[in-house]
N, C-alpha and C positions, 0 to 999 in steps of 0.2 A: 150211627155216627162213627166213623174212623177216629181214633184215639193215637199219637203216640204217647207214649210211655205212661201210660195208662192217665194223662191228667191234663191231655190240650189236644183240641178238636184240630184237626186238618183242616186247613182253605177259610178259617175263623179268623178275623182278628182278634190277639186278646191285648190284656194289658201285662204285663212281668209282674209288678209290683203285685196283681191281683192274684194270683195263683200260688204265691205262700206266704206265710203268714210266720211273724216272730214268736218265739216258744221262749218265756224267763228262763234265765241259765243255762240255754242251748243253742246249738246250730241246725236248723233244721235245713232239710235238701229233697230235692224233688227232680228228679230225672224228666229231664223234657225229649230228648235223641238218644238213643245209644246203637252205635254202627261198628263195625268191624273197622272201618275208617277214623272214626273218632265219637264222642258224644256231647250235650250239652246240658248242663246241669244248672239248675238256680237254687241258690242256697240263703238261706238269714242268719245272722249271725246274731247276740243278742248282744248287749255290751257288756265288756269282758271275758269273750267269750274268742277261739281262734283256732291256727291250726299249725301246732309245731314246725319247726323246721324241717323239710325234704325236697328233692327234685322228681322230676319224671322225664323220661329220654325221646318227651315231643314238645314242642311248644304248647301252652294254652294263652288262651286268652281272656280276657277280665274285663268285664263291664257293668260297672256301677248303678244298680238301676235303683238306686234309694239308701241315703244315708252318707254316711264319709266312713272308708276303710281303711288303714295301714298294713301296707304291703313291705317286708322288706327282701329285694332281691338283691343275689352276690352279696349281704352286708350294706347295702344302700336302702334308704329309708324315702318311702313312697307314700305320698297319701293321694286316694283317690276321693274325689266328692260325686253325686249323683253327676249320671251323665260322661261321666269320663272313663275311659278305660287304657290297657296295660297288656304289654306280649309280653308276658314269662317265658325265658328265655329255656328251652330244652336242657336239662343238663347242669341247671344253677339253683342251685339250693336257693329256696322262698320260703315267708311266714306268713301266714294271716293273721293280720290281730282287728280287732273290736274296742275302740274306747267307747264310740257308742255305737248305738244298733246300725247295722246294714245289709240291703241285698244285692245279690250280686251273681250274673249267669258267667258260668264259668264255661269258656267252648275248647276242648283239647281234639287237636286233629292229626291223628297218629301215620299218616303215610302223606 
């Protein structure tokens, strides 16, 4: 079976939400792509749990696949629920936060 990133079959459908799983008092993450062009990651968040203030000098993008997460970009205050998603904007300082549990595939696409 062709694997990328060591944890989803090629030509499969799977489900997001199945393929990781919440960890108490962590964020856990699982590499789904990773290309010289960009990668795509899905990560859990637990509640309370987040990810400081920084940027990165490509866009990504955000897509909620379970839960509700607060997003703040440039100082403005986002909240995403399942199913909805967000371009972080290249170049603008973001935060992730957690009031409660969420997952969420994060896709950054560098050229």
């Amino acid at each position: 079976m062709d694997i990328v990133g060591g944890c989803v079959p090629k030509g499969k459908a799977v489900n997001l939400r199945d393929l990781i799983g919440y960890q108490d008092g962590s964020i856990v993450s699982r590499t789904i792509i990773v290309r010289e062009t960009g990668n795509v990651t899905l990560f859990a968040f637990d509640s309370g749990q987040g990810l400081s203030e920084h940027s990165v000098p490509f866009d990504a993008l955000v897509y909620l696949v379970d839960g509700e997460g607060e997003f703040v970009i440039g100082g403005k205050l986002l909240r995403l629920n399942e199913g909805e998603m967000v371009v972080m904007p290249a170049n603008i300082p973001h935060v992730v936060r957690s009031k409660k549990r969420f997952k969420m595939l994060l896709v950054m696409i560098r050229s």
